[in-house]
mmCIF file of the N, C-alpha and C atoms, coordinates in Angstrom:
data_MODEL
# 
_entry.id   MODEL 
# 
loop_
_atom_site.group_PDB 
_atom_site.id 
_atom_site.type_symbol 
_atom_site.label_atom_id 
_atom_site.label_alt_id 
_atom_site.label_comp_id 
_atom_site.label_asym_id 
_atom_site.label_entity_id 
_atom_site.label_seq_id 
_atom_site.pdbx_PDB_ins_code 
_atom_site.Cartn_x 
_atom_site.Cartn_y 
_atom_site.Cartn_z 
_atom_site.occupancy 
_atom_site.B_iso_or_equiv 
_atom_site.pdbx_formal_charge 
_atom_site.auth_seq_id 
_atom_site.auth_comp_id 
_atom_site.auth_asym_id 
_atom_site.auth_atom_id 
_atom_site.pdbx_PDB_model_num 
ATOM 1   N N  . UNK A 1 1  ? 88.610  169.927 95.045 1.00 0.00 ? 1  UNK A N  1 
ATOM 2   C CA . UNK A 1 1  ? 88.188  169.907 93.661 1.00 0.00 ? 1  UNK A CA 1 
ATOM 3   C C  . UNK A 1 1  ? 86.992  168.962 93.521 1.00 0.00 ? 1  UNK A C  1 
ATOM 4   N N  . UNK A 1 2  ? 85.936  169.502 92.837 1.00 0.00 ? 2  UNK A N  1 
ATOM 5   C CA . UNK A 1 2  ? 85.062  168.841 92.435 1.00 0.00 ? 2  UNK A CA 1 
ATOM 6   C C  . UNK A 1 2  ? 84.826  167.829 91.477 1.00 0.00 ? 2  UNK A C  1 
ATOM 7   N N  . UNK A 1 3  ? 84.768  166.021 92.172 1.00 0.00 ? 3  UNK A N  1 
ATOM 8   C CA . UNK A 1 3  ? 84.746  164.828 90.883 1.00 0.00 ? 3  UNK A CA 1 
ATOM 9   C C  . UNK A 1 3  ? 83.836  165.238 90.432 1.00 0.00 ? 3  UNK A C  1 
ATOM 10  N N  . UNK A 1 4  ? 84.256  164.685 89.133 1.00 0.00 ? 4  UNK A N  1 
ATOM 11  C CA . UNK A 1 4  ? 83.837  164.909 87.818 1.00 0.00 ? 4  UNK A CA 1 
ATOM 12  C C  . UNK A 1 4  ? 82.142  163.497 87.936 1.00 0.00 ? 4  UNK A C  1 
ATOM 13  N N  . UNK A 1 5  ? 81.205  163.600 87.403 1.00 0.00 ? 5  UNK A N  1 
ATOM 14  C CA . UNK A 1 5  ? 80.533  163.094 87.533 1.00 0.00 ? 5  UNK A CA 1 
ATOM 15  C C  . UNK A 1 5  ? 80.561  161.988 86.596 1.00 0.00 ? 5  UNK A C  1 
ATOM 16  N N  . UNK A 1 6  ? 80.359  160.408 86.628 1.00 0.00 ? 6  UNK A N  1 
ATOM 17  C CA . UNK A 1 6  ? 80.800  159.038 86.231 1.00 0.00 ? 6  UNK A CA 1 
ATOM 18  C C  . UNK A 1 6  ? 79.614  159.629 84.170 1.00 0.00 ? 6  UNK A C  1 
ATOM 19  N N  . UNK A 1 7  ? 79.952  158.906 83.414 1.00 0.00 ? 7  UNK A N  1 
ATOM 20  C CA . UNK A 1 7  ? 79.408  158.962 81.928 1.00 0.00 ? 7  UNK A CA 1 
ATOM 21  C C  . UNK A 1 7  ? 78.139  158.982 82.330 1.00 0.00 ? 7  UNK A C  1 
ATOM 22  N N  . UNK A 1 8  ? 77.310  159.332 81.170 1.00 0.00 ? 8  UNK A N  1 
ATOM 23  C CA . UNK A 1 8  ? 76.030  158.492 81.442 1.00 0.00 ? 8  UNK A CA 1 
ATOM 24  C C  . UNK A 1 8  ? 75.815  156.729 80.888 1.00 0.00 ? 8  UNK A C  1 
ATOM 25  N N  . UNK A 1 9  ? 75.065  156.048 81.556 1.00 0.00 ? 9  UNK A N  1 
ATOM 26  C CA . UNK A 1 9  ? 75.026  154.567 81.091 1.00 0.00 ? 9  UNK A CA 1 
ATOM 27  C C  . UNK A 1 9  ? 74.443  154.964 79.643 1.00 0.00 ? 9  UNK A C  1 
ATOM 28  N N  . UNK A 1 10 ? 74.145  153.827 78.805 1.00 0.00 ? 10 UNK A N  1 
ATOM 29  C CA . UNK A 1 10 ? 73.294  153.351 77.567 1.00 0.00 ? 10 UNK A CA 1 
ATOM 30  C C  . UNK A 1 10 ? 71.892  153.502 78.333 1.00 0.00 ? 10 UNK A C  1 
ATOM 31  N N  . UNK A 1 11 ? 70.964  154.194 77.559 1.00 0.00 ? 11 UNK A N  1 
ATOM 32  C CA . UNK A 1 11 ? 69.686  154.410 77.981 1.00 0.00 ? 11 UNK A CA 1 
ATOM 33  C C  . UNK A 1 11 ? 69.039  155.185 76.505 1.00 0.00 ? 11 UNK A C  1 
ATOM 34  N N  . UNK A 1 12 ? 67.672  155.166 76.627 1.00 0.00 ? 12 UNK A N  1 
ATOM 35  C CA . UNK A 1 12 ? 66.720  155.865 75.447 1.00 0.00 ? 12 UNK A CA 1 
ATOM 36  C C  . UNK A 1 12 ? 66.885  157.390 76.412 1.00 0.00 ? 12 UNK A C  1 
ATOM 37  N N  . UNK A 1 13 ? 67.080  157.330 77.712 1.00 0.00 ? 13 UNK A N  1 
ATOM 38  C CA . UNK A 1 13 ? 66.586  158.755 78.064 1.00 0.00 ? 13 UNK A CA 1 
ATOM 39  C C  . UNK A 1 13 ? 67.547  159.772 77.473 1.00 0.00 ? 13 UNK A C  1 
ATOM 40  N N  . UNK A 1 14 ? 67.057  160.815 77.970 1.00 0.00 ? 14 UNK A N  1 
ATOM 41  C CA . UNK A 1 14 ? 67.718  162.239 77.074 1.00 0.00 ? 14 UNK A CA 1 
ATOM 42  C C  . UNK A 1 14 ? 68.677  162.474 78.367 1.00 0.00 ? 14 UNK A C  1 
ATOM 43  N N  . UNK A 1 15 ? 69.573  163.205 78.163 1.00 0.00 ? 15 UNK A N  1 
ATOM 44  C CA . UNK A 1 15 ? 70.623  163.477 78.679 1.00 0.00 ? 15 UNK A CA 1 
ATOM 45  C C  . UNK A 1 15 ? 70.426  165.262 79.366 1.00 0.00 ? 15 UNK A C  1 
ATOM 46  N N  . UNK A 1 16 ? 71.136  165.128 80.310 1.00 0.00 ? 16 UNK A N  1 
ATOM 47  C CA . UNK A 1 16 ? 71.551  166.859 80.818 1.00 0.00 ? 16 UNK A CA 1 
ATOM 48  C C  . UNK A 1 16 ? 72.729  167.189 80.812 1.00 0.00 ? 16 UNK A C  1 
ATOM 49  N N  . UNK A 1 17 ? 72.829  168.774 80.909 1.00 0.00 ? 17 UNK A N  1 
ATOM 50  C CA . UNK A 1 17 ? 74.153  169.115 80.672 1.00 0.00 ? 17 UNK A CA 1 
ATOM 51  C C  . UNK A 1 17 ? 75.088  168.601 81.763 1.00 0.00 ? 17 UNK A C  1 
ATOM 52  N N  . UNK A 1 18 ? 75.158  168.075 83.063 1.00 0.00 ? 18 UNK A N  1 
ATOM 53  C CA . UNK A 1 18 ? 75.951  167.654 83.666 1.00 0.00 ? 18 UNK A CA 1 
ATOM 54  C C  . UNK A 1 18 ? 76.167  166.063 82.875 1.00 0.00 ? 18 UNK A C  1 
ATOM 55  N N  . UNK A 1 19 ? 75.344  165.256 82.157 1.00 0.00 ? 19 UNK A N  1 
ATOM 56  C CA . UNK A 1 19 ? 75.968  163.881 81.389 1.00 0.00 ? 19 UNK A CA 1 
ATOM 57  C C  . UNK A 1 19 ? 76.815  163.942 80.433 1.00 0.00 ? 19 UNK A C  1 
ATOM 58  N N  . UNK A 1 20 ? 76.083  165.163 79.470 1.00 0.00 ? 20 UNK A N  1 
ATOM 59  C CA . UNK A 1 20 ? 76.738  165.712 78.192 1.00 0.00 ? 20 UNK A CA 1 
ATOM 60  C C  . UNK A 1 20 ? 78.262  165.714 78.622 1.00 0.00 ? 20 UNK A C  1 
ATOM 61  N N  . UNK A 1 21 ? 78.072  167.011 79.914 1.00 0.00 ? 21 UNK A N  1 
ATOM 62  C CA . UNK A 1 21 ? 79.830  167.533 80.428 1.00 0.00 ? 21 UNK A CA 1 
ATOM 63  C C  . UNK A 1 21 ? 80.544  166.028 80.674 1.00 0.00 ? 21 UNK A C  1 
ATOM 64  N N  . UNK A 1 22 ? 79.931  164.720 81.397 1.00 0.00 ? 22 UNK A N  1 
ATOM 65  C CA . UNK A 1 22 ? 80.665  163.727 81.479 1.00 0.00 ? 22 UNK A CA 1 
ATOM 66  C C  . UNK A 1 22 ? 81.271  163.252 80.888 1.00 0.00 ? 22 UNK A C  1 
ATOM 67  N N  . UNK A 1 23 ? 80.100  162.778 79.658 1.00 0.00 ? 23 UNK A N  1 
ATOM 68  C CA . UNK A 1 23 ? 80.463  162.068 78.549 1.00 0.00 ? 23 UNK A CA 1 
ATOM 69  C C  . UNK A 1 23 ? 81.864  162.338 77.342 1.00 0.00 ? 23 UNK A C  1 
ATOM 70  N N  . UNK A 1 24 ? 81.981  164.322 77.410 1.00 0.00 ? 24 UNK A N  1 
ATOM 71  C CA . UNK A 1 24 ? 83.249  164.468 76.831 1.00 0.00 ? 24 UNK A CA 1 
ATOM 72  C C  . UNK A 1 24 ? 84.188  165.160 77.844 1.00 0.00 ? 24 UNK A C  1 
ATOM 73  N N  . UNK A 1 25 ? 84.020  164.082 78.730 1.00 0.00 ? 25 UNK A N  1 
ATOM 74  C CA . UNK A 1 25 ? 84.642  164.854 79.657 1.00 0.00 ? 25 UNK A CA 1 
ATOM 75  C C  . UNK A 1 25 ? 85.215  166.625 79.953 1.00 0.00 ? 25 UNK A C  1 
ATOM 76  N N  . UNK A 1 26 ? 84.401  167.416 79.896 1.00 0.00 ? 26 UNK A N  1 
ATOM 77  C CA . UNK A 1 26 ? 84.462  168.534 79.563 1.00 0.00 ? 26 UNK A CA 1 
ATOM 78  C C  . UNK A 1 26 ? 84.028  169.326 81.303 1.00 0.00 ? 26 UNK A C  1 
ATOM 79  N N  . UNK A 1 27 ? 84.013  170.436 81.845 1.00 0.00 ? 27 UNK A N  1 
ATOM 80  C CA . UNK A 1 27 ? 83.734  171.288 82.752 1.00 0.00 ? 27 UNK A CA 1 
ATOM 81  C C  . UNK A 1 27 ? 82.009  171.098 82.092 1.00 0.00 ? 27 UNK A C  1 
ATOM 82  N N  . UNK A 1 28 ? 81.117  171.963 82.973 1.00 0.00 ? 28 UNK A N  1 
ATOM 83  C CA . UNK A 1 28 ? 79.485  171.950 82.864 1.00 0.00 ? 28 UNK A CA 1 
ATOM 84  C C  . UNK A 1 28 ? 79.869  173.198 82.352 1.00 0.00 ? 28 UNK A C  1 
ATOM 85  N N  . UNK A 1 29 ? 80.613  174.399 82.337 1.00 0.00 ? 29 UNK A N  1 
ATOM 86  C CA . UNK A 1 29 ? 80.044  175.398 82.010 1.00 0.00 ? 29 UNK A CA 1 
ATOM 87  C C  . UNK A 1 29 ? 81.226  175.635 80.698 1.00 0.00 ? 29 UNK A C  1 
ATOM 88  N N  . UNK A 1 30 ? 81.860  174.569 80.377 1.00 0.00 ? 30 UNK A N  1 
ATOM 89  C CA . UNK A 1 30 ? 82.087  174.226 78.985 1.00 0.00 ? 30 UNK A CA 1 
ATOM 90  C C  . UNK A 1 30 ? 81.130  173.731 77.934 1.00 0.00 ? 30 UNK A C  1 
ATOM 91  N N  . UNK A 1 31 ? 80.874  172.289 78.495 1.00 0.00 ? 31 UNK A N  1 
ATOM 92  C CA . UNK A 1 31 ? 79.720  171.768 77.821 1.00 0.00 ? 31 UNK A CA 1 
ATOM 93  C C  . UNK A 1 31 ? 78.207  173.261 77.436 1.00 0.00 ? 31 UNK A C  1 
ATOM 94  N N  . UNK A 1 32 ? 77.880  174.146 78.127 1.00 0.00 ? 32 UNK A N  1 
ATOM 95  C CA . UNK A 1 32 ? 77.035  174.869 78.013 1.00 0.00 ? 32 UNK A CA 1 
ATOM 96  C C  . UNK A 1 32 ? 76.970  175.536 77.267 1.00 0.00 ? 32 UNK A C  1 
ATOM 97  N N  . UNK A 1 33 ? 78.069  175.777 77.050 1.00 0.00 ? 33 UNK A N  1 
ATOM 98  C CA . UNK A 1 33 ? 78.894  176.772 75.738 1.00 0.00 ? 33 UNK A CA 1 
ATOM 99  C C  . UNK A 1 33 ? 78.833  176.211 74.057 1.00 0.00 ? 33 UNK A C  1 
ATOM 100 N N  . UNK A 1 34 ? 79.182  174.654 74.414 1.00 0.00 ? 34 UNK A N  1 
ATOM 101 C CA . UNK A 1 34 ? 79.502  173.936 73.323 1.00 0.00 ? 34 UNK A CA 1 
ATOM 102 C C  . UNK A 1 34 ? 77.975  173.932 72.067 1.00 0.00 ? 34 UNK A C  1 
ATOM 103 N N  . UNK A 1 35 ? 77.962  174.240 70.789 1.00 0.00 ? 35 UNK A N  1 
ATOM 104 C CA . UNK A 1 35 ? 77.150  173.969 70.186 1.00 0.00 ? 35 UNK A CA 1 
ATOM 105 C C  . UNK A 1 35 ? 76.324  172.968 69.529 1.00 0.00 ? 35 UNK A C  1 
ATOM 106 N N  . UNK A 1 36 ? 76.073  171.927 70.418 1.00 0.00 ? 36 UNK A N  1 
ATOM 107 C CA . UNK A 1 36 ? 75.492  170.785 70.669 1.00 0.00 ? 36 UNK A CA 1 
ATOM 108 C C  . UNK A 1 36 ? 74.022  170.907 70.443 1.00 0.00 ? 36 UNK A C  1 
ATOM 109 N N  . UNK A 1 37 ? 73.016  169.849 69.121 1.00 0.00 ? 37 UNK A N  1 
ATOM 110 C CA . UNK A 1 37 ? 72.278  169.744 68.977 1.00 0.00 ? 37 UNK A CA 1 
ATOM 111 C C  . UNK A 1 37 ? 71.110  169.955 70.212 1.00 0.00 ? 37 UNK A C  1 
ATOM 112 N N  . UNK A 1 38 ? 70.332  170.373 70.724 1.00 0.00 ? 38 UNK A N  1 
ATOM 113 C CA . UNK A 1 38 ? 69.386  170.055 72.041 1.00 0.00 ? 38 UNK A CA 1 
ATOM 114 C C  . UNK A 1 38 ? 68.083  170.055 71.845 1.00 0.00 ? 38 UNK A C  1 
ATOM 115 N N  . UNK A 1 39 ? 67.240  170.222 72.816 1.00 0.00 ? 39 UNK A N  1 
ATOM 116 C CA . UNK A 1 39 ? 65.726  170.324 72.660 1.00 0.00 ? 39 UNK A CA 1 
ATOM 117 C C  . UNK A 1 39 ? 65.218  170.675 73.986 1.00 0.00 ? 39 UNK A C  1 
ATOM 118 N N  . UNK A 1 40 ? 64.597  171.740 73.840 1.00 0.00 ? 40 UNK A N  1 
ATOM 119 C CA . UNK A 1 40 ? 64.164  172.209 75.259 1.00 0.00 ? 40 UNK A CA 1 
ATOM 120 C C  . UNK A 1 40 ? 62.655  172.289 75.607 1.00 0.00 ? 40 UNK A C  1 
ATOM 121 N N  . UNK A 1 41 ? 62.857  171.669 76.831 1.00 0.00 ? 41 UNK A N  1 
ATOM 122 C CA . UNK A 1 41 ? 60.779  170.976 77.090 1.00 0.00 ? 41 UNK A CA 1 
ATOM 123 C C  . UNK A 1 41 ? 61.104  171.513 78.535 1.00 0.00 ? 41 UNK A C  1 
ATOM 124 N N  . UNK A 1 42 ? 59.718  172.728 78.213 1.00 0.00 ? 42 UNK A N  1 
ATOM 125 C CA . UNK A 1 42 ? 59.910  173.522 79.170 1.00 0.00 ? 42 UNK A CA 1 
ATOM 126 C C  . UNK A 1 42 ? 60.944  174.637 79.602 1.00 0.00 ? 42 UNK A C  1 
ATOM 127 N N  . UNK A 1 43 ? 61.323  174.525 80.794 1.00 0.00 ? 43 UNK A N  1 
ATOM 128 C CA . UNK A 1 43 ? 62.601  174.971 81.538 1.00 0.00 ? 43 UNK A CA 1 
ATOM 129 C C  . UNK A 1 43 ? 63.423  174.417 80.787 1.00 0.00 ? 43 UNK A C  1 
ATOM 130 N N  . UNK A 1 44 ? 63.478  173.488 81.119 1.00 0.00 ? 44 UNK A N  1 
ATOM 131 C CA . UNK A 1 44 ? 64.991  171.962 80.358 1.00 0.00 ? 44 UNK A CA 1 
ATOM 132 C C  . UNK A 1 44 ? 65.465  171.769 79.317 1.00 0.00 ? 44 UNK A C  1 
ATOM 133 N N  . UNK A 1 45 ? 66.710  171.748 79.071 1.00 0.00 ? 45 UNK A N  1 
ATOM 134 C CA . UNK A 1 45 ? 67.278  171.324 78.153 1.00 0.00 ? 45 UNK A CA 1 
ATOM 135 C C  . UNK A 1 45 ? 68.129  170.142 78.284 1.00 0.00 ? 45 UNK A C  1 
ATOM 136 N N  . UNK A 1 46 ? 67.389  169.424 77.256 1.00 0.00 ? 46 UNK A N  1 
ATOM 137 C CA . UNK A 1 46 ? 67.751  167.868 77.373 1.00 0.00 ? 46 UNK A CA 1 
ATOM 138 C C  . UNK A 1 46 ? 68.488  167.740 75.610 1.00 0.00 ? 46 UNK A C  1 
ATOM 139 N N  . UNK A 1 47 ? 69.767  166.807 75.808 1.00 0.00 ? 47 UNK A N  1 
ATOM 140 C CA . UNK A 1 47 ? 70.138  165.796 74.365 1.00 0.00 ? 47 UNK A CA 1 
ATOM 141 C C  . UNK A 1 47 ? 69.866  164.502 74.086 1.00 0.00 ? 47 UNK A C  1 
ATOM 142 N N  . UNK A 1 48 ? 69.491  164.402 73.029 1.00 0.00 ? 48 UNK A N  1 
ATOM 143 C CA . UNK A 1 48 ? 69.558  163.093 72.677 1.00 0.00 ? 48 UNK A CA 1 
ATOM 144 C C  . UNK A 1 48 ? 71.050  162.678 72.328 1.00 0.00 ? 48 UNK A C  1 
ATOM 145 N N  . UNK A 1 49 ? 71.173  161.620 72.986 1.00 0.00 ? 49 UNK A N  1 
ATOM 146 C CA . UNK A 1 49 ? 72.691  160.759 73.410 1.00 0.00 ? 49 UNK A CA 1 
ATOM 147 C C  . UNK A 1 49 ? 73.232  160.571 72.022 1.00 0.00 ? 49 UNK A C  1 
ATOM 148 N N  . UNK A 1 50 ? 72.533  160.000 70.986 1.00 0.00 ? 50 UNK A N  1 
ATOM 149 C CA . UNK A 1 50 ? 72.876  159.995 69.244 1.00 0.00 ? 50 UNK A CA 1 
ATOM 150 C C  . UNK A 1 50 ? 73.669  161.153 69.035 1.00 0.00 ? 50 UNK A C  1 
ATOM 151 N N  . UNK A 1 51 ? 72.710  162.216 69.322 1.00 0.00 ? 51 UNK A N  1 
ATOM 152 C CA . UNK A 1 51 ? 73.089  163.281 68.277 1.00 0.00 ? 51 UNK A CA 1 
ATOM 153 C C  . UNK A 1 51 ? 74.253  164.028 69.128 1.00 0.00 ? 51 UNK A C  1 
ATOM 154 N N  . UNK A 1 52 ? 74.751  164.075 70.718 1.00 0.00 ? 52 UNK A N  1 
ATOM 155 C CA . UNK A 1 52 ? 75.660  163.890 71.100 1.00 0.00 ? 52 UNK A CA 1 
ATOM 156 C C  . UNK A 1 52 ? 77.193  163.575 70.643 1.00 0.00 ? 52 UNK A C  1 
ATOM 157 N N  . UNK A 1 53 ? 76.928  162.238 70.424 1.00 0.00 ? 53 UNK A N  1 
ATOM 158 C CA . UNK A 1 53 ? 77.951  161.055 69.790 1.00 0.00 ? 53 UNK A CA 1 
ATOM 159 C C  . UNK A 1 53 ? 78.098  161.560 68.538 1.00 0.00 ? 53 UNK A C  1 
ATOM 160 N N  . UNK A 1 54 ? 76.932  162.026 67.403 1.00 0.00 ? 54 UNK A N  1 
ATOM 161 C CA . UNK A 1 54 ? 77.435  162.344 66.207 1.00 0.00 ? 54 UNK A CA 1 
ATOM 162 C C  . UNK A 1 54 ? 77.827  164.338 66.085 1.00 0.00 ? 54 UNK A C  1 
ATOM 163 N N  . UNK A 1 55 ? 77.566  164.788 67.444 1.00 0.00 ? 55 UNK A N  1 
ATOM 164 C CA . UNK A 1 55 ? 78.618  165.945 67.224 1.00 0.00 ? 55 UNK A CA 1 
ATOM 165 C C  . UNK A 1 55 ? 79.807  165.984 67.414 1.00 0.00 ? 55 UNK A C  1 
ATOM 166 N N  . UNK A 1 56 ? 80.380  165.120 67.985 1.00 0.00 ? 56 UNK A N  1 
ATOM 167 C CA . UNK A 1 56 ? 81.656  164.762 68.571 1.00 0.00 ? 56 UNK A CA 1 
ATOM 168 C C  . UNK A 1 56 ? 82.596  163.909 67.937 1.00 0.00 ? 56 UNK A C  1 
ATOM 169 N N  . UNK A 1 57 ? 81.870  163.145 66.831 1.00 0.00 ? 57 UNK A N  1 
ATOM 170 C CA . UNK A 1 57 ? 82.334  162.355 65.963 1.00 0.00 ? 57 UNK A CA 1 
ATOM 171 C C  . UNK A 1 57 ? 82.524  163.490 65.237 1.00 0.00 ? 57 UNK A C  1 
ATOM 172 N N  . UNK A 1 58 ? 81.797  164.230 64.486 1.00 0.00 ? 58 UNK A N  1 
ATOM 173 C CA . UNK A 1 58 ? 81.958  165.693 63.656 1.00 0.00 ? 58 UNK A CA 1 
ATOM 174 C C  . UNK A 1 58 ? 83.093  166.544 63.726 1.00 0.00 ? 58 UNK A C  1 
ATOM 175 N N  . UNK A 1 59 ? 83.768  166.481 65.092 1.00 0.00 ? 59 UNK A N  1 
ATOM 176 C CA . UNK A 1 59 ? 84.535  167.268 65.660 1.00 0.00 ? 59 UNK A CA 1 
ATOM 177 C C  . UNK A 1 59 ? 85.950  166.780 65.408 1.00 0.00 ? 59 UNK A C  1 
ATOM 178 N N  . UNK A 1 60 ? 85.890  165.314 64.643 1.00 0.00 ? 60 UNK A N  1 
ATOM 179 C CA . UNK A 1 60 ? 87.209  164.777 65.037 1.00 0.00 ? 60 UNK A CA 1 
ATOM 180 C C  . UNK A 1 60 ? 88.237  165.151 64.176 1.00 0.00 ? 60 UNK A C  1 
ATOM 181 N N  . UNK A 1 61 ? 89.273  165.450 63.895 1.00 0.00 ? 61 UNK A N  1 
ATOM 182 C CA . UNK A 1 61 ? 90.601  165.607 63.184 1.00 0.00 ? 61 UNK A CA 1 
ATOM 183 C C  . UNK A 1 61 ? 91.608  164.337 62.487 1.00 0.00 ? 61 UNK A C  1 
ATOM 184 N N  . UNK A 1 62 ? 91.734  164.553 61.540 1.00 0.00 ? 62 UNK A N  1 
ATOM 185 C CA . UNK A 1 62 ? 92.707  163.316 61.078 1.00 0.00 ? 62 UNK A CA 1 
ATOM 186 C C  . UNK A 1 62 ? 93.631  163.271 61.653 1.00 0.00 ? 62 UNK A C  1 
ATOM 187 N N  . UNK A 1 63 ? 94.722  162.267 61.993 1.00 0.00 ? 63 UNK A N  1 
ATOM 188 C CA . UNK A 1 63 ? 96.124  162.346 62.602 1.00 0.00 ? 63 UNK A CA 1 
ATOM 189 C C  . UNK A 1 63 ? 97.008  162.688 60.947 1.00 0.00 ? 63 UNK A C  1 
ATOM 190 N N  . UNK A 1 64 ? 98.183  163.641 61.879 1.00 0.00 ? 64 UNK A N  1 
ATOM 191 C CA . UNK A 1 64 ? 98.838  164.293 60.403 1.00 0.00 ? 64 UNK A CA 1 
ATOM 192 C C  . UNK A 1 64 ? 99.685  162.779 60.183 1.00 0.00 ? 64 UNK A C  1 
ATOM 193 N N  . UNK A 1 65 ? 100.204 162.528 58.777 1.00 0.00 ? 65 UNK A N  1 
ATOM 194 C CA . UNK A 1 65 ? 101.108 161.674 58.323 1.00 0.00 ? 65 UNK A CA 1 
ATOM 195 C C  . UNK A 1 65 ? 102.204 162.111 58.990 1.00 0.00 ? 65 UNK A C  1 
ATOM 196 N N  . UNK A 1 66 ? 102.591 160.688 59.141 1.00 0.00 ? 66 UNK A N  1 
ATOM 197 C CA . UNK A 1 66 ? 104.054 160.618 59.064 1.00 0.00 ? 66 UNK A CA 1 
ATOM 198 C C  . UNK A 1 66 ? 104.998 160.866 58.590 1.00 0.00 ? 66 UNK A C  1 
ATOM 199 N N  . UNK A 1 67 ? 106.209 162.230 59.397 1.00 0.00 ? 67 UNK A N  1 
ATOM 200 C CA . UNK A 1 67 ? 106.997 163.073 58.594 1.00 0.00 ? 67 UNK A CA 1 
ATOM 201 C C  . UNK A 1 67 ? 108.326 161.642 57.948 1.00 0.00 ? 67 UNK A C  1 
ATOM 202 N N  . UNK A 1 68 ? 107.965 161.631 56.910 1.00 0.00 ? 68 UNK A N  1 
ATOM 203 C CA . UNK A 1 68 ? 109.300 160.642 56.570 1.00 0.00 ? 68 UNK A CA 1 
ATOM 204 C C  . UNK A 1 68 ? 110.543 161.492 56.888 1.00 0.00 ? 68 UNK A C  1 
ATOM 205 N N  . UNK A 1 69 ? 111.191 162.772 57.096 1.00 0.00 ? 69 UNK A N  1 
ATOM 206 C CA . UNK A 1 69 ? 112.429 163.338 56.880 1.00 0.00 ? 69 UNK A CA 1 
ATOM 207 C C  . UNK A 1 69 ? 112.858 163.039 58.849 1.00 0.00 ? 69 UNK A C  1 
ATOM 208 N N  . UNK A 1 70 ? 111.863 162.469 60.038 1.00 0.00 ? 70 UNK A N  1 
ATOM 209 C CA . UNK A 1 70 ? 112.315 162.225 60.436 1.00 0.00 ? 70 UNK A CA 1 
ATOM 210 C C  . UNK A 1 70 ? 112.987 160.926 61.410 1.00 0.00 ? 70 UNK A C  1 
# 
């Protein structure tokens, strides 16, 4: 089985889909799928790490309350 590749560090640079896949810990040909802000220069498609973080924050779910009946 293939390790999973380590996060990306804190950096200004733009990210690839193998950091993206790190970062939510996800498969690469998940992440590829996923509808994630990008920008493509050239060939490449690169993210900015922000807008990353604020799709994923977007994504999040409340935890349900606590059933008092049990």
């Amino acid at each position: 089985m293939d390790k999973m590749p380590d996060p990306p560090r804190e950096s200004n640079a733009l990210w690839t889909y193998t950091q993206v896949a790190a970062f939510l810990h996800v498969s690469l040909s998940t992440a590829k799928r996923l509808p994630i802000p990008r920008v493509k220069i050239d060939h490449s498609v690169r993210f900015f790490p922000e807008r990353v973080r604020d799709w994923a924050a977007s994504r999040s779910i409340p935890r349900l309350p606590e059933d008092p009946n049990v």
